[in-house]
VEXVEXPA-762047 format. One record per atom (N, C-alpha, C): x, y, z. Coordinates in steps of 0.1 Angstrom, whole numbers, plus 5000, padded with zeros to 4 digits. Layout:
<lomars>
XYZ;...
</lomars>
This chain:
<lomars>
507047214999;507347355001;506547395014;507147455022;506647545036;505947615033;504847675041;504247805042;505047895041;506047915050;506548045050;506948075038;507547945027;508047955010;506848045007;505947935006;505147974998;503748124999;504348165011;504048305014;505448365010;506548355009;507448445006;507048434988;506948334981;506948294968;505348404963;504648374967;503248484967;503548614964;504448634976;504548784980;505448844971;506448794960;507348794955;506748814940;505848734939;505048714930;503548814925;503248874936;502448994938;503549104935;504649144940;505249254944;505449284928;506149144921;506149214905;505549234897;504749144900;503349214893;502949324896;502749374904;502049494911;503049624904;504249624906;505049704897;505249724883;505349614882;504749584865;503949714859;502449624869;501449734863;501349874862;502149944878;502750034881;503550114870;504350034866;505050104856;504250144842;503350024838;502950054828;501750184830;501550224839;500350304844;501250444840;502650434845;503250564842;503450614827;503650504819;503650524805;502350594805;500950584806;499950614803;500250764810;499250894805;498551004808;497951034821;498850994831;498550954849;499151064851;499051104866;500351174868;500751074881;502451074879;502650964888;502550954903;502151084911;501651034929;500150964927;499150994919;498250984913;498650744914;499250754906;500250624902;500350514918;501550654922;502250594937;501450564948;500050644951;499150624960;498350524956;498050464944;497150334943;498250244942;499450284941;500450104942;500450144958;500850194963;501450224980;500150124986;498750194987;498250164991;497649954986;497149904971;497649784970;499149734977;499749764976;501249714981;500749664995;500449715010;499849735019;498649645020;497749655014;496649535010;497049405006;497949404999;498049264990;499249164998;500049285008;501149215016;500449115031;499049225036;497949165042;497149075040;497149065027;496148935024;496948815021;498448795014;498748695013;500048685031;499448755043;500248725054;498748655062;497748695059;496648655070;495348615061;495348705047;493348655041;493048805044;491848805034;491248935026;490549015039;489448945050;489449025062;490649095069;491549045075;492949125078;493049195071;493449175059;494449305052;493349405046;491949385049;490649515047;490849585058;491549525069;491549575086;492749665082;493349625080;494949665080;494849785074;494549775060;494949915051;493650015058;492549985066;491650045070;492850135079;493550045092;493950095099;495050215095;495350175085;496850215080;496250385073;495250345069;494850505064;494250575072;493750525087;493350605097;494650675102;496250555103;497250625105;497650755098;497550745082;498250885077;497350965082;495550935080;495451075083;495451165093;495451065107;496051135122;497251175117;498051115109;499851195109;499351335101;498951305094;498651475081;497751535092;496951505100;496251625108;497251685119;497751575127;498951655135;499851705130;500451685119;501351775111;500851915105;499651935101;499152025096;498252105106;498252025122;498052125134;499552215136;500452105137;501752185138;502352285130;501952285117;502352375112;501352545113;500452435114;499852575120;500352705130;500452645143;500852635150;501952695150;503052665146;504052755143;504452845130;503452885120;503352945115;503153115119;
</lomars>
């Protein structure tokens, strides 16, 4: 089996799981963005670690949450702004 398999086979293998648990989190007394922002964010982490190893994808979702929160500050300058 190739790497690429067997990073596609991983990744395939994480993703169901990961929803799985997702799901069963919603049965419980969650409320579900609550839910969707710890799968979103694993989702993001766990697609980094089985493309590169657990440094990368610490780098990655680091970066990745520096992104939203520059987008939610310039959006919420903008609205200002034109309010």
């Amino acid at each position: 089996m190739s790497s690429n398999n067997r990073q596609l086979l991983a990744f395939v293998t994480f993703i169901s799981a990961w929803s799985l648990m997702a799901g069963g989190a919603l049965g419980l007394k969650i409320h579900p963005i609550a839910v969707f922002a710890v799968w979103l964010a694993g989702f993001v982490w766990g697609a980094g670690y089985i493309a590169s190893g657990k440094s990368d994808a610490d780098l990655l979702l680091k970066r990745w949450f520096q992104m939203i929160i520059g987008v939610a500050a310039i959006g919420g300058a903008v609205a200002l702004f034109l309010s």
